[in-house]
KELODO-686733 format. One line per 2 residues: number of its first residue (from 1); their letters; for each residue z, x, y of N, C-alpha, C, O. Coordinates in Angstrom, 3 decimals, always signed. Layout:
# residues N
NUM = A = Z X Y Z X Y Z X Y Z X Y | ... .
***
This chain:
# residues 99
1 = XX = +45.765 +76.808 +229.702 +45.964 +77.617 +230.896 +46.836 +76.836 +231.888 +46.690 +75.615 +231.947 | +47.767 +77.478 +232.700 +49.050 +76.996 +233.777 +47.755 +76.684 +234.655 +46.603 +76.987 +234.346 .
3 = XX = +48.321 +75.767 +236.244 +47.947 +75.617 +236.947 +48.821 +75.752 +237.804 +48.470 +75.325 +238.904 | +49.643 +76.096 +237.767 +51.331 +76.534 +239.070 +50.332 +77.549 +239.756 +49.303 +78.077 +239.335 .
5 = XX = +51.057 +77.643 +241.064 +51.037 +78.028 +241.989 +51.796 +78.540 +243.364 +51.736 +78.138 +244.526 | +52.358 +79.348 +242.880 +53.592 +80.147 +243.567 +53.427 +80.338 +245.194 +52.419 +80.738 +245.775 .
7 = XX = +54.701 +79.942 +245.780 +54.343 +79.413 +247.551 +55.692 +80.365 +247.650 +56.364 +80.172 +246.637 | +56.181 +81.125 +248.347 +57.184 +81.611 +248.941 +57.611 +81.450 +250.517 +57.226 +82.279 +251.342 .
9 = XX = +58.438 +80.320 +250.890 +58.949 +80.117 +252.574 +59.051 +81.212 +253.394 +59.845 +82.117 +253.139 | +58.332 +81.223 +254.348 +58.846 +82.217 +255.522 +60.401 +82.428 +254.933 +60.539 +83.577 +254.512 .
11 = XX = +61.053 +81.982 +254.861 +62.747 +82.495 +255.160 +62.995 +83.249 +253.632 +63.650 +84.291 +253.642 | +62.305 +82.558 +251.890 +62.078 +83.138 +251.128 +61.279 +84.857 +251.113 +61.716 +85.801 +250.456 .
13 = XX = +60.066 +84.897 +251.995 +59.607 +85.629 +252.299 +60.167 +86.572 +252.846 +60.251 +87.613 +252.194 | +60.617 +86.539 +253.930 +61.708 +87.525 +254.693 +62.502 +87.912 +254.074 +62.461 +89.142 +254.050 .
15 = XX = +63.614 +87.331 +253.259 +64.496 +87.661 +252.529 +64.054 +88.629 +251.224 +64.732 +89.514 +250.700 | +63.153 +88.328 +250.986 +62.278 +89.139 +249.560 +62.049 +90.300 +250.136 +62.131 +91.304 +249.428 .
17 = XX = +61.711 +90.434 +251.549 +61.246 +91.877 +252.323 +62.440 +93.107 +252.391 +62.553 +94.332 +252.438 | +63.171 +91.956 +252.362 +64.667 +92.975 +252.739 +65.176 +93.550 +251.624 +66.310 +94.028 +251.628 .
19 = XX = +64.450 +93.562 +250.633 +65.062 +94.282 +249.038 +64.463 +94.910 +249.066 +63.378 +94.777 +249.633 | +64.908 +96.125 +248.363 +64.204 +97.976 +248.216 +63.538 +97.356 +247.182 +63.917 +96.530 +246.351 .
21 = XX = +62.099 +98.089 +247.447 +61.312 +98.413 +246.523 +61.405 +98.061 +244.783 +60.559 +97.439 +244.141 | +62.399 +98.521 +244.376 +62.678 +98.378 +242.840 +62.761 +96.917 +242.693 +62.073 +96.266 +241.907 .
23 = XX = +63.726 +96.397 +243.571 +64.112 +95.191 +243.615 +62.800 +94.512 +243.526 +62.242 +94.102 +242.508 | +62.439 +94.464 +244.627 +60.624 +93.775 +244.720 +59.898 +93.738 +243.632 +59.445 +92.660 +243.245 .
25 = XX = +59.700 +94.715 +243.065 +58.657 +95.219 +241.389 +59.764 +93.974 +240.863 +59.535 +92.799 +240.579 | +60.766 +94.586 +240.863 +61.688 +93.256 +239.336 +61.704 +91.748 +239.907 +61.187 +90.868 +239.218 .
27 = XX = +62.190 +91.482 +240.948 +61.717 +89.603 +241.790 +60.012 +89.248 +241.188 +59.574 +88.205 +240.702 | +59.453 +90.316 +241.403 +58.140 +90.072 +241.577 +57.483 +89.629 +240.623 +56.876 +88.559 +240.642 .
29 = XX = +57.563 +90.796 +239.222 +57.392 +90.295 +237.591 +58.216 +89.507 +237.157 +57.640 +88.673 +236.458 | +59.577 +89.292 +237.228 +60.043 +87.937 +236.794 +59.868 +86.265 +237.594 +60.437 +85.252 +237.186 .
31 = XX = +59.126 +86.320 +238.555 +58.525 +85.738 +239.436 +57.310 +85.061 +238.041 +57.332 +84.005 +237.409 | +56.308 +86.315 +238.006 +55.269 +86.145 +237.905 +55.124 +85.252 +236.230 +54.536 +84.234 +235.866 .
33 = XX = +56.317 +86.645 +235.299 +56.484 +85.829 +233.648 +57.120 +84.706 +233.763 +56.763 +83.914 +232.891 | +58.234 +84.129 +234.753 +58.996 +82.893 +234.324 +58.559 +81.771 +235.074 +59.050 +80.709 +234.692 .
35 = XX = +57.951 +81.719 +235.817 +57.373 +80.720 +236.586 +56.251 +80.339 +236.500 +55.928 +79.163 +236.333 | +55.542 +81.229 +236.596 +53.757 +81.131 +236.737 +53.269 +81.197 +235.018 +52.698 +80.338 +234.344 .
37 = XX = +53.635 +82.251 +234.733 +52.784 +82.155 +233.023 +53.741 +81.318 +232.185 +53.169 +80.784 +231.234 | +54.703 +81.125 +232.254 +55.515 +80.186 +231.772 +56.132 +78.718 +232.302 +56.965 +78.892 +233.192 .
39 = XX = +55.941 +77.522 +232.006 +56.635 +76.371 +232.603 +57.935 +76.175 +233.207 +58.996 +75.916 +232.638 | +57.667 +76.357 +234.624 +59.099 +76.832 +235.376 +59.859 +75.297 +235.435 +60.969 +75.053 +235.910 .
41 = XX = +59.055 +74.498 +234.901 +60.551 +73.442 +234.484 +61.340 +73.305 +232.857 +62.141 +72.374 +232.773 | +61.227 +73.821 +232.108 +61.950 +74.064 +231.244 +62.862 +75.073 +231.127 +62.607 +76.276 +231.198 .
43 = XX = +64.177 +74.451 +230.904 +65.178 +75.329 +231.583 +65.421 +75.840 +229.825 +65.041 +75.256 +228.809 | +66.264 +77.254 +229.976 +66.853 +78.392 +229.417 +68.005 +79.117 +229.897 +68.598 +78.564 +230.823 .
45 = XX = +68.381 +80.014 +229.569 +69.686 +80.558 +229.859 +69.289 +81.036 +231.216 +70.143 +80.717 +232.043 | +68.321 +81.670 +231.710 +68.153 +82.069 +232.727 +67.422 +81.181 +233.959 +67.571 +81.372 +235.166 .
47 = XX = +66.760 +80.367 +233.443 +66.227 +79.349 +234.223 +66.698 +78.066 +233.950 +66.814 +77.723 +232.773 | +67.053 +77.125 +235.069 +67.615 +75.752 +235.087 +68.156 +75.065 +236.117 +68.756 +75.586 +237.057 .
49 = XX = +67.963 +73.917 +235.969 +67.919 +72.940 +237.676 +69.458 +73.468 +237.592 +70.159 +74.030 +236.751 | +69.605 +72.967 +238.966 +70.635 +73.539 +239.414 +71.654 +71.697 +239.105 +71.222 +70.553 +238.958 .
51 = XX = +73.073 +72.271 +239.129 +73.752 +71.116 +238.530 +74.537 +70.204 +239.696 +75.031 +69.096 +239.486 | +74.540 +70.699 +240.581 +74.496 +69.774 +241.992 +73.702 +69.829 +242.729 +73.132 +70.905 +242.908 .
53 = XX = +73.287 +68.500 +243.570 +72.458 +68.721 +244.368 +72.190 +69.256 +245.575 +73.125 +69.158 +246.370 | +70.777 +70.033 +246.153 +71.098 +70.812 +247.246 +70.120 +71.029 +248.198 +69.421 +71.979 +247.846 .
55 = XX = +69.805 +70.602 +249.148 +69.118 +70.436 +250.304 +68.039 +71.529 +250.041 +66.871 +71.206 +250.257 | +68.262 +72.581 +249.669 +67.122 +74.033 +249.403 +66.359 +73.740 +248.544 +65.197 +73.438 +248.813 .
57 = XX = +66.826 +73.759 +247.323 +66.590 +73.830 +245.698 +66.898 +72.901 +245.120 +67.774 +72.064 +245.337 | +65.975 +73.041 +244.129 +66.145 +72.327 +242.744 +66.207 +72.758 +241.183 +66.421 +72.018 +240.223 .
59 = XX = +65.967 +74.122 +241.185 +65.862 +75.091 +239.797 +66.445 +76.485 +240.687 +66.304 +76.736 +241.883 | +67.159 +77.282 +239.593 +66.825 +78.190 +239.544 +67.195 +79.743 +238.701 +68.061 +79.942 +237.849 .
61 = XX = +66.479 +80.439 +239.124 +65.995 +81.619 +238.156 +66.982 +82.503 +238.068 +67.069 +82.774 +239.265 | +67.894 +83.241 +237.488 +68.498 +84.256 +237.221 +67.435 +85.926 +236.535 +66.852 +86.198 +235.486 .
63 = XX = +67.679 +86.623 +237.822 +66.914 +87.723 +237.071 +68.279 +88.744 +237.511 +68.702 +88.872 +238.660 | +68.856 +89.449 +236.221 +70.346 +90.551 +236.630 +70.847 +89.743 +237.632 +70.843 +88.512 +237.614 .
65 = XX = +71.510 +90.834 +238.970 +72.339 +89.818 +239.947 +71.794 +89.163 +240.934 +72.420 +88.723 +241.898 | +70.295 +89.036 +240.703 +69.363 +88.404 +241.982 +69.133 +87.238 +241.613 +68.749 +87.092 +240.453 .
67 = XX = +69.284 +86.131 +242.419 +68.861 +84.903 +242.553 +67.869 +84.226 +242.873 +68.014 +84.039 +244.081 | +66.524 +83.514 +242.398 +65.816 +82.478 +243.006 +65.612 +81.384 +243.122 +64.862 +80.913 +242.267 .
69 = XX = +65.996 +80.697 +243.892 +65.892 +79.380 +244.387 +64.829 +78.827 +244.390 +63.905 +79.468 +244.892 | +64.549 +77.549 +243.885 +62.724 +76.724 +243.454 +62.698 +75.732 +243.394 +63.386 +75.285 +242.477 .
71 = XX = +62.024 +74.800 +244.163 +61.752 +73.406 +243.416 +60.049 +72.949 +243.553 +59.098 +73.501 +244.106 | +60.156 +71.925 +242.922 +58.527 +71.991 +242.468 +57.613 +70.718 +243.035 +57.756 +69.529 +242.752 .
73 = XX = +56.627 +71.330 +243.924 +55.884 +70.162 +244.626 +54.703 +69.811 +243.757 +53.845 +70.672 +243.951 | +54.293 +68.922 +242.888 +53.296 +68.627 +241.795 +53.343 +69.779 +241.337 +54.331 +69.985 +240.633 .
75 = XX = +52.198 +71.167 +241.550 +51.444 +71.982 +240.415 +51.824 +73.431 +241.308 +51.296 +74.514 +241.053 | +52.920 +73.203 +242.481 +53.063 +74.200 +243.279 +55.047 +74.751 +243.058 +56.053 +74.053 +243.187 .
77 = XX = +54.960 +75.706 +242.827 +56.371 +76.196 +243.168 +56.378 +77.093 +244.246 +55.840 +78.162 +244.532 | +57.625 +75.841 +245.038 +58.142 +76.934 +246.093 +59.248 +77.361 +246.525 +60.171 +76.768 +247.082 .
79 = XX = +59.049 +78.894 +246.115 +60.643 +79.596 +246.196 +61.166 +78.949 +247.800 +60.398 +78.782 +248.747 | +62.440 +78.691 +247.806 +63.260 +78.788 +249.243 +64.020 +79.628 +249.624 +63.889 +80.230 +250.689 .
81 = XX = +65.133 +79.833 +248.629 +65.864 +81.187 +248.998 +65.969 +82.277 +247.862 +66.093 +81.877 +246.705 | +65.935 +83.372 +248.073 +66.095 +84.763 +247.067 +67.515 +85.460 +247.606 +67.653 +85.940 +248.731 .
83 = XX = +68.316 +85.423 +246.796 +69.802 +86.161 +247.170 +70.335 +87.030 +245.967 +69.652 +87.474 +245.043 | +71.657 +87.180 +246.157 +72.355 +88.225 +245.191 +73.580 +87.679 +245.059 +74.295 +87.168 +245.921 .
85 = XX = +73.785 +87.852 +243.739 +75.080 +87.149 +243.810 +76.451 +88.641 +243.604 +76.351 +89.680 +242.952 | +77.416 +88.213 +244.317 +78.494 +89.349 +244.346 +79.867 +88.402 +243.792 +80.566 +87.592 +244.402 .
87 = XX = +79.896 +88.719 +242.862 +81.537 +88.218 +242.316 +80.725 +86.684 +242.162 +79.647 +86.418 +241.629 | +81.536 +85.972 +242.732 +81.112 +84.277 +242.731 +80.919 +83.990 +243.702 +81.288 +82.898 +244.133 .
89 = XX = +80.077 +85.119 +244.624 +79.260 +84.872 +246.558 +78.185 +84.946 +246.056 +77.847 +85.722 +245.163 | +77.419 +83.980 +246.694 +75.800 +84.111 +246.603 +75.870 +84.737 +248.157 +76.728 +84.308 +248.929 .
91 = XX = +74.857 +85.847 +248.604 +74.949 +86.655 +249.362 +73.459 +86.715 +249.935 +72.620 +87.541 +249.577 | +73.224 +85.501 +251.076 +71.390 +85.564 +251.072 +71.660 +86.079 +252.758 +72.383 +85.630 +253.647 .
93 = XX = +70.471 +87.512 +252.678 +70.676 +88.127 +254.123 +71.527 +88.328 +254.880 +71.639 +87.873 +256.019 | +72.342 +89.165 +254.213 +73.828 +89.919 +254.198 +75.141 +89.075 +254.908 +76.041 +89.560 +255.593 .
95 = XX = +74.879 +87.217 +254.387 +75.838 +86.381 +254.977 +75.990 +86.081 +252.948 +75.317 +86.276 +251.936 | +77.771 +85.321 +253.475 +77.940 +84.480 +252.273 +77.289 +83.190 +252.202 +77.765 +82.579 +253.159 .
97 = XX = +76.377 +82.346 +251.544 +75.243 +81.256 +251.380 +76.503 +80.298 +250.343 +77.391 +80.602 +249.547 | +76.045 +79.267 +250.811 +76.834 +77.983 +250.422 +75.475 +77.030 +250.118 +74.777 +76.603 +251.037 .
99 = X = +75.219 +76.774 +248.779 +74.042 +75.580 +248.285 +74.462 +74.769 +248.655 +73.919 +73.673 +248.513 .
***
């Protein structure tokens, strides 16, 4: 059995609020299968530390064009930022986001 424990930042939080509904259900279950029931440090095509370093993050999740940002405190993951990516803009709370 996992022992993770999923933490989402006020600013993660907020940003998660601002997606319609559908969006939410899909963040939410791929949230729940790739992180929590599965070892969110073993990276895959869709999950993997990120390849420079970055003051936010340290992993993260590809679900379609939505982004989550994660890094991992012992047995706790905590999302920082949730965005969208447009072309080659990551797009967090309708600004262009620079990692």
């Amino acid at each position: 059995m996992n022992h993770w424990r999923l933490v989402l930042t006020p600013a993660a939080l907020r940003q998660y609020k601002r997606f319609p509904a559908r969006v939410r259900t899909l963040l939410k279950q791929a949230m729940k299968e790739r992180l929590i029931v599965q070892n969110p440090t073993i990276e895959d095509r869709n999950r993997f530390r990120l390849r420079r370093a970055s003051l936010y993050a340290d992993y993260e999740l590809r679900v379609q064009e939505w982004r989550v940002f994660y890094r991992m405190e012992g047995e706790m993951i905590i999302v920082e930022l949730i965005g969208k990516k447009v072309g080659n803009c990551l797009v967090i709370e309708g600004k262009e986001f620079v990692l």
